[in-house]
C-alpha positions in Angstrom: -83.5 -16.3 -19.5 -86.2 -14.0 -18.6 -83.8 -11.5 -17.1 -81.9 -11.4 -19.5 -84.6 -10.8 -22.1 -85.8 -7.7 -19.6 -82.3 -6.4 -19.3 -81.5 -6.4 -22.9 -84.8 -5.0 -24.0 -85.0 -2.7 -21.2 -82.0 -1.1 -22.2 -83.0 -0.9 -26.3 -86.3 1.2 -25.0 -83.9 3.4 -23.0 -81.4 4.5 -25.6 -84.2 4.5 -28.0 -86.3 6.8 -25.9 -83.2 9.2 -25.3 -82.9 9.5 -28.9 -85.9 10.2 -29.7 -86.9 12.7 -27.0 -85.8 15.7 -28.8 -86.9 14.4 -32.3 -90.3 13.4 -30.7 -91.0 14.3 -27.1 -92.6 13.0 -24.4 -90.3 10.4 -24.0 -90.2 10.6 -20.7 -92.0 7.5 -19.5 -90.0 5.2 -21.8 -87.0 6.3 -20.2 -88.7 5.2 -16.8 -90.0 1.6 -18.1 -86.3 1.1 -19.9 -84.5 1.9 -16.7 -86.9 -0.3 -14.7 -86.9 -2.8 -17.0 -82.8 -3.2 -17.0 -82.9 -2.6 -13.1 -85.4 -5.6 -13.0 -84.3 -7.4 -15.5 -80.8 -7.6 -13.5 -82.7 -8.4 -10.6 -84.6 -11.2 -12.4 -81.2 -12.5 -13.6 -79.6 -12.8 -10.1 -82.7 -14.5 -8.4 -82.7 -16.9 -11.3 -79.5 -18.5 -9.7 -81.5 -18.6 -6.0 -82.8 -22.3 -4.9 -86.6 -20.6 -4.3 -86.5 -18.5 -7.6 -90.1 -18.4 -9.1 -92.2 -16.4 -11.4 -94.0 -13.8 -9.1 -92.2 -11.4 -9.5 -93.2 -11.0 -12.9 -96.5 -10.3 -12.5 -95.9 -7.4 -10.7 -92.8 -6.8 -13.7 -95.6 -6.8 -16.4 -98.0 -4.7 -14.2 -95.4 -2.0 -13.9 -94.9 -2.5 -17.9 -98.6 -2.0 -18.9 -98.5 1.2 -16.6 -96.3 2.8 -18.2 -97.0 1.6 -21.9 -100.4 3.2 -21.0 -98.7 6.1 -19.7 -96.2 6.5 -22.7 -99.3 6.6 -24.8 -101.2 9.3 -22.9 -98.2 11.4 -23.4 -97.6 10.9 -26.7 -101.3 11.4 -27.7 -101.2 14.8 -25.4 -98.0 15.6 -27.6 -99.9 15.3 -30.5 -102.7 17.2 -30.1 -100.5 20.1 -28.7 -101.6 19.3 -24.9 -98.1 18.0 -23.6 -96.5 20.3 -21.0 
């Protein structure tokens, strides 16, 4: 269920961040999490079917996920203050 739950959400945060990339800007590290987050999320969904699936691999799925959140909200700050490249 997991997997699923990444895959679907990861692909919401992609088409929402290509939406909003020219409206906003600095979208660029959304697009990355999304696309991770499908391309994990499909990966999660596949193991889940495995006799020695487990849950480690989501701790290093929410790791990634707090990088980038942290990321997406360096940029966006920098955006706002007139920084962003």
């Amino acid at each position: 269920m997991f997997g699923v739950w990444a895959l679907l959400s990861g692909a919401i945060q992609l088409g929402v961040a290509i939406r909003r990339r020219r409206a906003v800007g600095a979208q660029w590290p959304m697009v990355v999490s999304g696309g991770l987050s499908v391309l994990a999320g499909a990966a999660f969904a596949a193991m889940s079917a495995s006799d020695d699936s487990g849950l480690s691999g989501i701790a290093g799925y929410s790791a990634f996920g707090a990088f980038w959140f942290l990321v997406s909200a360096v940029a966006l700050t920098r955006r706002g203050r007139g920084t962003a490249r």
